[in-house]
C-alpha positions in Angstrom: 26.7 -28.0 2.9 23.3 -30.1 4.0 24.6 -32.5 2.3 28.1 -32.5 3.7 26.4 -32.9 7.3 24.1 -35.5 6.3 27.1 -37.6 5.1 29.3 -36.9 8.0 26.2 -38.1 10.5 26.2 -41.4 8.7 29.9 -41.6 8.8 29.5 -41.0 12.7 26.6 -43.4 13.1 28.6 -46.2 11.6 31.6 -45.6 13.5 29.5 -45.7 16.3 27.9 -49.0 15.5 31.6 -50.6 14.5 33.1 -49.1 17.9 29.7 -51.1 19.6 31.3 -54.3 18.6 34.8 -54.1 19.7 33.0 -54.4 23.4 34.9 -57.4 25.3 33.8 -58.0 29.3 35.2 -57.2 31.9 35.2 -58.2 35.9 35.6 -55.7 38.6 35.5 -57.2 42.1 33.0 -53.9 43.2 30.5 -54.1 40.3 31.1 -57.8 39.0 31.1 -58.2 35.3 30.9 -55.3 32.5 31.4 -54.1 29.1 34.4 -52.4 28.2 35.7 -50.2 25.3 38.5 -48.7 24.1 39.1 -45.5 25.8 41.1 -43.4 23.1 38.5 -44.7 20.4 35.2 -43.7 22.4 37.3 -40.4 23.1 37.8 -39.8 19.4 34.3 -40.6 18.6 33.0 -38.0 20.8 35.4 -35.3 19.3 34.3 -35.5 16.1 30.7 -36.1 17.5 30.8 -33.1 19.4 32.4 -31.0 16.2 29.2 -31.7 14.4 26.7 -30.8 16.7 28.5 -27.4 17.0 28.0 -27.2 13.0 24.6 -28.3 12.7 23.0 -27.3 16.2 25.3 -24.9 17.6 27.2 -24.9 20.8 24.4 -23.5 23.1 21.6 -26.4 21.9 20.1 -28.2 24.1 21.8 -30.9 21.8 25.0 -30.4 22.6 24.1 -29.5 26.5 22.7 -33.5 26.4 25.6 -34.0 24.6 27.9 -32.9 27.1 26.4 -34.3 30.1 26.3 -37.7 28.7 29.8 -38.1 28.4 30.6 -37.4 32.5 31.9 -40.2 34.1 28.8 -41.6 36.2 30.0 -43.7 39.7 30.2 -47.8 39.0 28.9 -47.0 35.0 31.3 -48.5 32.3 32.5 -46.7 29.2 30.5 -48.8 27.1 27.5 -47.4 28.7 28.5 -43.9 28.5 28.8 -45.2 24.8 25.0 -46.0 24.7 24.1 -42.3 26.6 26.0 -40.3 24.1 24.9 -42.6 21.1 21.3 -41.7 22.0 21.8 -37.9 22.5 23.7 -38.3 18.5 20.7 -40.3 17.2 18.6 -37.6 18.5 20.4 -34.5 17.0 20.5 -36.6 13.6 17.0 -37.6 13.2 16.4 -34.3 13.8 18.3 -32.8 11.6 17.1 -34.9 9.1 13.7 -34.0 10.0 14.4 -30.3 9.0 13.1 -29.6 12.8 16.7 -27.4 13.3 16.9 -24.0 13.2 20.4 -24.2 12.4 19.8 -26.5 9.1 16.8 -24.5 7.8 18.8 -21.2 8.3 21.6 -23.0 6.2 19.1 -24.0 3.5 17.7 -20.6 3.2 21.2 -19.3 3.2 21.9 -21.3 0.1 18.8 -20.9 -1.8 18.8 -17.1 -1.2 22.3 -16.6 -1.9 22.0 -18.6 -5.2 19.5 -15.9 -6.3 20.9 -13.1 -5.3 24.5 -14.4 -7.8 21.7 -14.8 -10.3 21.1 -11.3 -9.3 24.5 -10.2 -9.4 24.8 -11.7 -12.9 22.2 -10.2 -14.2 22.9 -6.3 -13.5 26.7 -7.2 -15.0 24.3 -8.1 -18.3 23.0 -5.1 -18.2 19.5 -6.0 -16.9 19.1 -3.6 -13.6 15.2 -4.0 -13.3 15.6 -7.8 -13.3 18.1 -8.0 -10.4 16.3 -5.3 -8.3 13.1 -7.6 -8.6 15.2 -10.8 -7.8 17.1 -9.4 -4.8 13.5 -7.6 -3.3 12.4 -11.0 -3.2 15.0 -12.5 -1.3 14.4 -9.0 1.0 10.7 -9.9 1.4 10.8 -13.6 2.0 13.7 -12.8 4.7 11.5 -10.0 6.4 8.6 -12.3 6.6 10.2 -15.3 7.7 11.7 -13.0 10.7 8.0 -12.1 11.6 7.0 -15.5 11.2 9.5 -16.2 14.4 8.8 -13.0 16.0 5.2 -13.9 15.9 4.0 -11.2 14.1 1.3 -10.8 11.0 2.3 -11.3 7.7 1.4 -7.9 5.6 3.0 -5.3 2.9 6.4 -5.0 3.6 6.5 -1.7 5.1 4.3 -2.7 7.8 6.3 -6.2 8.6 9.6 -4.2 8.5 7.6 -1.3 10.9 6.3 -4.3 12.9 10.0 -5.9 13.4 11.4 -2.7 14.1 9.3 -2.0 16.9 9.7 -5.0 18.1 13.3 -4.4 18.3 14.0 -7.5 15.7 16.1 -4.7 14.2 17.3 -0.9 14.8 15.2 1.6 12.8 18.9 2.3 11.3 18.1 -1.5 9.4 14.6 0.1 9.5 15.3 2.6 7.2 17.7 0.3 5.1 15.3 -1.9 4.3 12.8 1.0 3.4 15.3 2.2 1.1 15.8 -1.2 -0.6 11.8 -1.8 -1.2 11.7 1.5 -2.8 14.4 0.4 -5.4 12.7 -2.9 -5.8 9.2 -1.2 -6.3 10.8 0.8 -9.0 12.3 -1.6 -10.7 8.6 -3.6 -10.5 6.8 -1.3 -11.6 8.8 0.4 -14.6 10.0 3.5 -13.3 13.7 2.9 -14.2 14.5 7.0 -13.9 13.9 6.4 -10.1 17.3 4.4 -9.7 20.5 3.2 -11.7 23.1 0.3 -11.9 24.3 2.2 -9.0 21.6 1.4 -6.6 21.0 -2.2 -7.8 24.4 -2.8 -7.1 24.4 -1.3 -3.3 21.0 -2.8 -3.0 22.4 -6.8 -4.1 25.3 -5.6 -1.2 22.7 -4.7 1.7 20.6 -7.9 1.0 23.6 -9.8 1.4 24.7 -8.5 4.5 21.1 -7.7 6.0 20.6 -12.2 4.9 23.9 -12.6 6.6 22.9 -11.3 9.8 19.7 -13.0 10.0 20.7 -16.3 9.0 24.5 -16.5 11.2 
């Protein structure tokens, strides 16, 4: 998906650059000479502009706010300049993207890495190998739980105490709380041998809450 946004940016950034060149002048006898644009190709431009920076930075970002106020008509300003005041905002939002300086993206990145791992997951309880998922998808549990402290500003530790922590701070319910308890306690299990504590069963529901618990904090 990174890469479908990366490639749609460029896409935008030459159309952008191609749509700079079709300027021709123009003479107005209140503002004297000025550069001129298509309308219904500037128009388009921004649609599609806009359309991405909903995907990547997400309709409340200060992004798109920039976005959006750039393309007002400003008194005795032509559309070629409104051109240059949106193409700045764009260039913005892409070098930032590509900086990896977006919530949106990294959330997206995690989403993919963590959900490749928990199909490897997935995979490997159909194979018969419970232990192996419940490890796997208490991983993905752990590294989500202390990435949400890490925004929440609060101190990496065991995860009982980070899930406490978030809890508390009302980062979650304590009916997540006790969810994610539930989970560590299969994945400490599974970690440390004790494969009469839990079956196929539990892996299984456990894989499910990860998914959805990841689903919630990545969105």
């Amino acid at each position: 998906m990174t890469k479908l946004f990366e490639r749609r940016f460029a896409e935008l950034e030459a159309q952008i650059l191609a749509l700079e060149a079709t300027k021709t002048e123009r003479h107005s006898e209140f503002t004297g000479s000025y550069l001129y644009i298509d309308s219904n190709s500037l128009l388009g431009w921004e649609v599609k502009a806009k359309s991405l920076l909903s995907n990547v930075c997400g309709d409340k970002s200060h992004h798109m706010a920039a976005f959006i106020e750039a393309e007002k008509p400003v008194s005795f300003s032509s559309n070629f300049e409104e051109l240059g005041r949106v193409k700045s905002v764009f260039l913005a939002a892409k070098e930032d993207f590509e900086g990896g300086y977006l919530n949106s993206v990294r959330n997206l990145v995690q989403a993919e890495v963590f959900g490749s791992e928990l199909e490897q997951a997935s995979e490997l309880l159909s194979a018969g190998y419970a232990s192996a998922a419940a490890v796997i998808a208490g991983v993905v549990l752990e590294t989500t739980v202390r990435n949400l402290c890490t925004e929440n500003e609060i101190d990496h530790g065991k995860l009982d105490k980070m899930n406490a922590d978030l809890a508390k701070a009302g980062a979650y319910n304590v009916l997540q709380q006790k969810r994610i308890t539930a989970m560590a306690g299969i994945r400490n299990a599974a970690a440390h041998g004790d494969v009469d504590k839990f079956n196929s069963g539990d892996v299984k529901g456990m894989i499910e809450d990860v998914e959805r618990f990841l689903s919630a904090r990545l969105q």
